[in-house]
KOLDRENVEX-185815 format. One record per residue (C-alpha): x, y, z; residue in one letter. Coordinates in nm, 3 decimals, padded with zeros to 5 digits. Each point is the difference from the previous one (the first is absolute). Layout:
REM KOLDRENVEX-185815
+---------+---------+---------+------+
:      xx :      yy :      zz : rest :
+---------+---------+---------+------+
:       X :       Y :       Z :    A :
...
+---------+---------+---------+------+
//
This chain:
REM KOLDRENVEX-185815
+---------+---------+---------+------+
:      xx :      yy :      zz : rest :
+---------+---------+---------+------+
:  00.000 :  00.000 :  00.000 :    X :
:  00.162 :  00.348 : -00.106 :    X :
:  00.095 :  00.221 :  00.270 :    X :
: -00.266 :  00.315 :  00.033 :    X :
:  00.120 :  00.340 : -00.152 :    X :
:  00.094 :  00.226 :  00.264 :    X :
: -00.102 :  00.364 : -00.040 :    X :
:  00.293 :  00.260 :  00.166 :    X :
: -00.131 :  00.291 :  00.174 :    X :
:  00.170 :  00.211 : -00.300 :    X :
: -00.217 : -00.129 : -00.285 :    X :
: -00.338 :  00.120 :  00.163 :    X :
:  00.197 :  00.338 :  00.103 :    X :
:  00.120 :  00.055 : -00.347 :    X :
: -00.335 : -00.050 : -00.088 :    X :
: -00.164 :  00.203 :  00.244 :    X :
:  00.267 :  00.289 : -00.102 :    X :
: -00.130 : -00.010 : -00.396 :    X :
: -00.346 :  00.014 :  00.076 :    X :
: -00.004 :  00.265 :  00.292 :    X :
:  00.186 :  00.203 : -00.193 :    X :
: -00.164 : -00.017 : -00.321 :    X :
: -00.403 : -00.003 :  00.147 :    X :
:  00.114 :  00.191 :  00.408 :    X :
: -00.118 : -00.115 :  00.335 :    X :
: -00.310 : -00.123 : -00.143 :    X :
:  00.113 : -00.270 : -00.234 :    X :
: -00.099 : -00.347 :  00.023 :    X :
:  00.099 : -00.281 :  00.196 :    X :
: -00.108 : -00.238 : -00.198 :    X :
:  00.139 :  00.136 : -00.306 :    X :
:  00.372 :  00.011 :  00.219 :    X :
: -00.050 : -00.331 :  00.029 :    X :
: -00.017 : -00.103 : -00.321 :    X :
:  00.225 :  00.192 : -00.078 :    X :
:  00.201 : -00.214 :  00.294 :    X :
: -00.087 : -00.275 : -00.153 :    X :
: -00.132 : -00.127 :  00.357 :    X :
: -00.422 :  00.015 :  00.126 :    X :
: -00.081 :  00.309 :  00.219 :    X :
: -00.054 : -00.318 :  00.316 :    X :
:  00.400 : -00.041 : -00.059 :    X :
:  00.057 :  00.397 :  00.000 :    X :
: -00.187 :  00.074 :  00.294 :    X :
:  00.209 : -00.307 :  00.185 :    X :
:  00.307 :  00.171 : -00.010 :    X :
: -00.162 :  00.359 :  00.042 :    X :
: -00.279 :  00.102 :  00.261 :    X :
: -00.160 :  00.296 : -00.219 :    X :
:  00.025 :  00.178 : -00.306 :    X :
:  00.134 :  00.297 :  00.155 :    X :
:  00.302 : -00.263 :  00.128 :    X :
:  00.049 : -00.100 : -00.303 :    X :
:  00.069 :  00.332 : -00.171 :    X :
:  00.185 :  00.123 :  00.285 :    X :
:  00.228 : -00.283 : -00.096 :    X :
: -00.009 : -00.021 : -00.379 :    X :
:  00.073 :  00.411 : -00.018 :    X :
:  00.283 :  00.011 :  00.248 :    X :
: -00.171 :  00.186 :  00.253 :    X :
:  00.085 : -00.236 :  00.291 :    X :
:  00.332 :  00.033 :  00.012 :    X :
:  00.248 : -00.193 :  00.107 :    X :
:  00.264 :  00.224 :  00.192 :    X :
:  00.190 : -00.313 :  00.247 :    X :
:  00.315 :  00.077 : -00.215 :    X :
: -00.032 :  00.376 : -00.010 :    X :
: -00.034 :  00.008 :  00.356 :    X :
:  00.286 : -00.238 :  00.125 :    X :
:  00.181 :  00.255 : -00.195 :    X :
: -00.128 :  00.301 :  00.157 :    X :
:  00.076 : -00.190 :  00.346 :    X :
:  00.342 : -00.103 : -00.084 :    X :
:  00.113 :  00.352 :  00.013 :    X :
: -00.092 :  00.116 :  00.287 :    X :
:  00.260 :  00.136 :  00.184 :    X :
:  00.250 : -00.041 : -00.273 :    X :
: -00.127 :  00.179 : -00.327 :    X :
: -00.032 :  00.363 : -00.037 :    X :
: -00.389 :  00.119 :  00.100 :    X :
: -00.018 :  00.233 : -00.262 :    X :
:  00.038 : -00.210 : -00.329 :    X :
: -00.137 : -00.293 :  00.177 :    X :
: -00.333 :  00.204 :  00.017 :    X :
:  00.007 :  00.154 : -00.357 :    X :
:  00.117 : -00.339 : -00.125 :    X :
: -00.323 : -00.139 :  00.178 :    X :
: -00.190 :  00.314 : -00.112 :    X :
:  00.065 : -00.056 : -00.356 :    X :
: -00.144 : -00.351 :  00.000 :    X :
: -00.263 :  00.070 :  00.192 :    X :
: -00.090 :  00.268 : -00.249 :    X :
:  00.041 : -00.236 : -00.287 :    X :
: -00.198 : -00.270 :  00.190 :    X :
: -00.255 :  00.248 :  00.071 :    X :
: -00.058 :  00.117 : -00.394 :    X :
: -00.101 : -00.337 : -00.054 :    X :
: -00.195 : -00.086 :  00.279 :    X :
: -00.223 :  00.329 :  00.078 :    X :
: -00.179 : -00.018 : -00.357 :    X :
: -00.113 : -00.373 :  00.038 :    X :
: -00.113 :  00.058 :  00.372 :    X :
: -00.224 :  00.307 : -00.123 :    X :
: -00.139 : -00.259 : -00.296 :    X :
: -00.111 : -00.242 :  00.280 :    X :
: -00.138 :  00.279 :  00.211 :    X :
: -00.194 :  00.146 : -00.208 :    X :
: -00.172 : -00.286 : -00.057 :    X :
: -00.094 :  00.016 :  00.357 :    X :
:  00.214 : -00.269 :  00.126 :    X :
:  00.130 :  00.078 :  00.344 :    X :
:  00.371 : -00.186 :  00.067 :    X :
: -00.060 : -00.027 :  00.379 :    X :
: -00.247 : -00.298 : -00.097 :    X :
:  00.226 : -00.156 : -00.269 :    X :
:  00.380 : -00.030 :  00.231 :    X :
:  00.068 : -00.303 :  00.240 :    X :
:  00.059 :  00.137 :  00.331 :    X :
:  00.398 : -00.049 : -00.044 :    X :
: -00.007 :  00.210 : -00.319 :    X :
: -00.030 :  00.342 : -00.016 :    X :
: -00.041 :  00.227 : -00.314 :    X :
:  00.295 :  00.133 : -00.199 :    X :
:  00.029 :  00.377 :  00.139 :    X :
: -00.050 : -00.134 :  00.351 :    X :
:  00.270 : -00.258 : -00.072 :    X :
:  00.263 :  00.193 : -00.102 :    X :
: -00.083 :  00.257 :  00.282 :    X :
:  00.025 : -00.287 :  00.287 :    X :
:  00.307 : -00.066 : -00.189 :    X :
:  00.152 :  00.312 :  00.011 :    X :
: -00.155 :  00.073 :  00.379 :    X :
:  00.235 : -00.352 :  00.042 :    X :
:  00.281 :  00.158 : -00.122 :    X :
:  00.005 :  00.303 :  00.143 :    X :
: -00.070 : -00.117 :  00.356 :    X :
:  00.347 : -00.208 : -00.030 :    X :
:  00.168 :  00.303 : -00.046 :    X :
: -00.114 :  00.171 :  00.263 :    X :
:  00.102 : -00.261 :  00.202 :    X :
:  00.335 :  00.000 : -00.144 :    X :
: -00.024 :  00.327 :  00.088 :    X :
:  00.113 :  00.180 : -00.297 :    X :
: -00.339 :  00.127 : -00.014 :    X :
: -00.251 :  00.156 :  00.238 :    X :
: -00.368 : -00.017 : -00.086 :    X :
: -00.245 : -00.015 :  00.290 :    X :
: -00.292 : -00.145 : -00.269 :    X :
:  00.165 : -00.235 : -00.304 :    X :
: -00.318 : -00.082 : -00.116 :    X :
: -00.137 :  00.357 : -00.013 :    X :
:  00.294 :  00.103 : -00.205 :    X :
: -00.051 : -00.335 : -00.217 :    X :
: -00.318 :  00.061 : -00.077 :    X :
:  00.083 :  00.341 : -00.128 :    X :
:  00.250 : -00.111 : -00.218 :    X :
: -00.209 : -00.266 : -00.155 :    X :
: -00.360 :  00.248 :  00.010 :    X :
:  00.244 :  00.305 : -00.184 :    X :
:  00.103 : -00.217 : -00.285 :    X :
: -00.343 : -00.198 : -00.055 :    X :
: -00.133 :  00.365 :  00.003 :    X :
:  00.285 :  00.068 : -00.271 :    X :
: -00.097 : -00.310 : -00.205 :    X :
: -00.377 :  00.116 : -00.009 :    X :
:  00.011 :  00.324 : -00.097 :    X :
:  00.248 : -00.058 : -00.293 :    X :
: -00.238 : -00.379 : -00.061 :    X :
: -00.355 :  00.202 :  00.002 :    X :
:  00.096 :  00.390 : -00.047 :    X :
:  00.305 :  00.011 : -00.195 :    X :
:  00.210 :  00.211 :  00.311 :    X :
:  00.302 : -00.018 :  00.109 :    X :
:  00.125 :  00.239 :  00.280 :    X :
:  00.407 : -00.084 : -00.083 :    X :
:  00.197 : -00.269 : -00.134 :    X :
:  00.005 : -00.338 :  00.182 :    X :
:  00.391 :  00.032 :  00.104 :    X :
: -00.104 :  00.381 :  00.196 :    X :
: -00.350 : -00.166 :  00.115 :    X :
:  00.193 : -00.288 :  00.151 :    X :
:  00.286 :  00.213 :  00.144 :    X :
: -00.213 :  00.250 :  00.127 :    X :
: -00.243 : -00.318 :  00.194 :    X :
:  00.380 : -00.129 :  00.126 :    X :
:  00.082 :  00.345 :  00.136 :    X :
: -00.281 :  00.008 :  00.173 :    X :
:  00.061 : -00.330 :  00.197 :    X :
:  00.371 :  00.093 :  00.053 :    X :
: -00.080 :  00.365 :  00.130 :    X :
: -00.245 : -00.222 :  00.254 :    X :
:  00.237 : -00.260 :  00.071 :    X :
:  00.304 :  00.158 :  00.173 :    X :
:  00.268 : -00.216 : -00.159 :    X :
:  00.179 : -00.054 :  00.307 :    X :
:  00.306 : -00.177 : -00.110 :    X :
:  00.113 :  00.306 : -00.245 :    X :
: -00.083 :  00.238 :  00.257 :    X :
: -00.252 :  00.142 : -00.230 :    X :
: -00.273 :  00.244 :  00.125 :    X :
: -00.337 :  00.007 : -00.160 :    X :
: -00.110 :  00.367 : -00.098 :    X :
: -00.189 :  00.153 :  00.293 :    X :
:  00.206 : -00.176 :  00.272 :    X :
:  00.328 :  00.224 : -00.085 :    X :
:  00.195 : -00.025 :  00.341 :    X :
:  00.024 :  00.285 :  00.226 :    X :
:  00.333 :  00.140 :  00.127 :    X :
:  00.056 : -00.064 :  00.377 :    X :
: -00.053 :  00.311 :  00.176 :    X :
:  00.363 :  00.084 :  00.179 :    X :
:  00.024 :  00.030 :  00.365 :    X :
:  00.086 :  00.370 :  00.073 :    X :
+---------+---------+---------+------+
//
């Protein structure tokens, strides 16, 4: 008896890819997996829901375990500065690919809180628990000295996904990406006394010690 064809995971997500492109959120399952070669009882095995499935198939779950162990492997060794704008500039290039596909879904009225397993968490959020990761080590390290990582995280991530939509739906862009980046990296380094260089953040300047008379 012949062995049964097995189906990888990339056939029905090259699939999937085609056909959301071509026809949007609102294509057919059924027509995927045809497409897939497979019935829609196989698709729906190896994903929960539609939404799943194009989440997957257009790259917008993304899988960042490598970026990160990067990201962590520096920490109190690399520079902070072009660590961040290195991390900047591939979140920004992550982000041009994943904000248009996420407002597809949504305005179809899909709502991602229902559609991630409890140990996943959309892309933005991902990269900023990431970066909150990241930045926490070095304040440990103490070559920086942020009272709230995750505040400053999230402003990094929320500045550039604000970038990436204006420029996606409105056509605007406030500077180039190398002076939007700096300028978000200034800002955490002016916040985070950089302890180890001796380096005061602007606002903090130190006062001269008043002489004894």
């Amino acid at each position: 008896m012949p062995r049964p064809v097995s189906i990888h995971d990339e056939a029905i997500l090259d699939a999937a890819s085609k056909v959301f492109l071509a026809q949007g959120y609102r294509a057919s399952t059924a027509e995927i997996a045809r497409r897939a070669g497979v019935s829609e009882g196989s698709l729906f095995k190896r994903f929960r829901t539609k939404t799943e499935l194009f989440l997957a198939a257009m790259n917008v779950q993304s899988r960042e375990q490598e970026r990160q162990e990067n990201l962590m492997a520096g920490v109190g060794k690399a520079a902070i500065r072009p660590t961040l704008e290195d991390y900047g500039r591939h979140l920004l290039t992550h982000l041009q690919i994943v904000l248009p596909r996420i407002l597809m879904v949504s305005s179809s009225g899909v709502r991602f809180a229902k559609n991630y397993l409890p140990t996943r968490c959309p892309p933005p959020l991902q990269h900023a628990a990431i970066l909150t990761r990241y930045l926490r080590a070095e304040t440990r390290c103490g070559r920086l000295c942020l009272a709230n990582p995750e505040i400053h995280a999230d402003i990094f991530v929320g500045a550039l996904s604000h970038c990436v939509f204006c420029e996606t739906v409105f056509g605007h862009q406030t500077a180039s990406h190398t002076a939007y980046i700096r300028t978000l990296v200034d800002n955490i380094l002016r916040a985070g006394l950089l302890v180890a260089s001796g380096t005061v953040p602007v606002g903090r300047a130190k006062r001269p010690r008043a002489t004894k008379k």
